[in-house]
N, C-alpha and C positions, 0 to 999 in steps of 0.2 A: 567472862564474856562481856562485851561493851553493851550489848542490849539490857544487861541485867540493871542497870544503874538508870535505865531511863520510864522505869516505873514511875507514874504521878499516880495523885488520892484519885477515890473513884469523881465523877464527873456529878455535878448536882444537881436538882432537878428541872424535868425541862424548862422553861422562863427565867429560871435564877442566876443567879450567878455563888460563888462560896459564899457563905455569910446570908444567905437568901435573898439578897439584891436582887428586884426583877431586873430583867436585859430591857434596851442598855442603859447603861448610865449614861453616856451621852448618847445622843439621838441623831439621826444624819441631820444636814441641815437640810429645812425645806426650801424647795426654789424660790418660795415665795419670799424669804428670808435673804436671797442670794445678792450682794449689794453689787455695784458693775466692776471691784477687781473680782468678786469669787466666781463674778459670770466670766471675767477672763482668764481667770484659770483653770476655772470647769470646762471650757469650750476645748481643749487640748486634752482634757479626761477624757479614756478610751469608757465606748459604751457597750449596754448588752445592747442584745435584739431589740426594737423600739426606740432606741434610743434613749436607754436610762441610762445615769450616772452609778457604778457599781457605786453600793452604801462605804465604804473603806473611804473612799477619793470623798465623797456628799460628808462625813465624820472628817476628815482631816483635815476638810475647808471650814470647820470651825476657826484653826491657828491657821491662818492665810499665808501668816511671813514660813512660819516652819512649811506648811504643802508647798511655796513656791522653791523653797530651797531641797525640799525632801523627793520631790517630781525627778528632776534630772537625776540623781544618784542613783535614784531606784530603775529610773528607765535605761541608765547607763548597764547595770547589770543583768535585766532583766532582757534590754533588744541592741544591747553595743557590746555584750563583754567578750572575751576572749574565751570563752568556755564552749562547747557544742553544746544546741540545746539540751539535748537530751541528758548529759551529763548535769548541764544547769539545773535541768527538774527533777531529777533521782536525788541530788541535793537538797532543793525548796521541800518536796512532801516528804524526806525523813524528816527535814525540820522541822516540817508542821507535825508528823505523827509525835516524834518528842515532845514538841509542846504539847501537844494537845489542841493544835489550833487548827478547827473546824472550819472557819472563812477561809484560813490559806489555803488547808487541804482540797477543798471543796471548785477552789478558785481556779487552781493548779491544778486539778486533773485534764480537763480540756487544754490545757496548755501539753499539758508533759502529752497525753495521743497525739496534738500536735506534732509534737519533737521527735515522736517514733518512739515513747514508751508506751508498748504494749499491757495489758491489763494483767497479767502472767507476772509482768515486773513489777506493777503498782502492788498487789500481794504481797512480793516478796520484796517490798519497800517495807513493809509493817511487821515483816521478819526478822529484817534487819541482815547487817556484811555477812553472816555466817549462814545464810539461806543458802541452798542448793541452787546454783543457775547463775550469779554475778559470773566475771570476767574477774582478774587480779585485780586490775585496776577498780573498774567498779567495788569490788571490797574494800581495798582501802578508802578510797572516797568517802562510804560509808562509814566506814570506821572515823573518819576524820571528822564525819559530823556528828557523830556521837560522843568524840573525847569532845570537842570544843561543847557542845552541850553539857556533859558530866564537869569539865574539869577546866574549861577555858584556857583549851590551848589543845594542840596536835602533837602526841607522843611522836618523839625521836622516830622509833621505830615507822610508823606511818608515814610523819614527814621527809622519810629516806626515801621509804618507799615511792611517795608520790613527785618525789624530785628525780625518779626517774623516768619519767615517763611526762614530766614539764619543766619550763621554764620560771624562771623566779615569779615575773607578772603574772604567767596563772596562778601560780602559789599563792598569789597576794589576791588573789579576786577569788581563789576558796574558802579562803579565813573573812571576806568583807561577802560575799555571798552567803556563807553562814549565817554569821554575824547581823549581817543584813534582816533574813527573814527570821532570825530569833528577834530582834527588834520589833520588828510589825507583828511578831506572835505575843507579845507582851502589851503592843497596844491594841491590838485585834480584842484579845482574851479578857483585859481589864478594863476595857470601854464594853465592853459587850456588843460588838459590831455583830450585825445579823445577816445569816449565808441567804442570799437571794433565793428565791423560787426558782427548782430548777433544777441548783448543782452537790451534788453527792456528796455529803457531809462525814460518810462511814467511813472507815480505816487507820482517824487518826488515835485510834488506841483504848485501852483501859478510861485515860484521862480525857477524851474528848468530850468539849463542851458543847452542850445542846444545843445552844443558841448563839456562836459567837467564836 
């Protein structure tokens, strides 16, 4: 089975990070630090209630030039791609439960209820493709984020399958939507970015980290 290869070490304790690093190593920036390009780039950062800056965007406007270039790409997939939402986010939170990335998870549930995933399916997102309840399609999907996690790349067999039922461009925006939030789970997870007050940290697994 695909689920079985995406075991991670158990998760360390709450504050730390592996190696007992406390959370985070880098630290969002404060506005009072903010010079007027990072006020121009933060002003276009989507906010919570209040009007805060989520910590992800306030952490990435450290490197200015990579968040000016990093913004569009991500917003491209995230509110321009050719994917239905809903599909989009049964995608992002396997990929957070694999990693183990608690901010994505956490970020992405109110997103994916947005989209029409019901709570029945975020469950059995942390089941994984072989859960009772997907559609065909949803299986493979599934599937397809757990071989590019295990094995970087989509077995034959799955990429048949899911060629049936899309066109090439979606094809290519599954593998870079992957792709995508495996990236931001890598720097979520090793900066130690911290899930705001608020959003539900639970489901993304064995390996899920406390704080980040």
């Amino acid at each position: 089975m695909d689920d079985a290869a995406t075991e991670v070490p158990d998760a360390p304790p709450p504050g730390h990070l592996p190696g007992g690093s406390r959370l985070p190593r880098i630290a969002p920036l404060p506005e009072d630090r903010w010079d007027a390009r990072v006020r121009r780039l933060l002003a276009t950062a989507p906010r919570d209630p209040g009007g805060r800056v989520p910590n992800i965007f306030t952490t990435l406007a450290r490197h200015p030039d990579l968040y000016a270039r990093f913004m569009p790409f991500g917003g491209q997939l995230l509110r321009e791609g050719l994917l239905p939402g809903r599909i989009r986010e049964l995608l992002i939170l396997r990929t957070a439960h694999n990693t183990g990335a608690a901010y994505e998870w956490g970020r992405h549930l109110p997103l994916a209820e947005a989209a029409g995933v019901p709570a029945a399916d975020v469950r059995r997102i942390t089941q994984g493709p072989d859960a009772v309840g997907w559609t065909d399609l949803e299986c493979h999907l599934l599937r397809a984020a757990d071989q590019l996690h295990r094995d970087a790349r989509i077995s034959t067999v799955t990429w048949e399958a899911l060629a049936s039922y899309y066109e090439e461009a979606e094809l290519i925006e599954i593998t870079m939507l992957i792709g995508q939030y495996h990236m931001l789970a890598f720097f979520l997870n090793s900066v130690g970015v911290q899930l705001e007050p608020g959003f539900d940290r639970t489901g993304t697994g064995k390996g899920a980290r406390a704080d980040g």
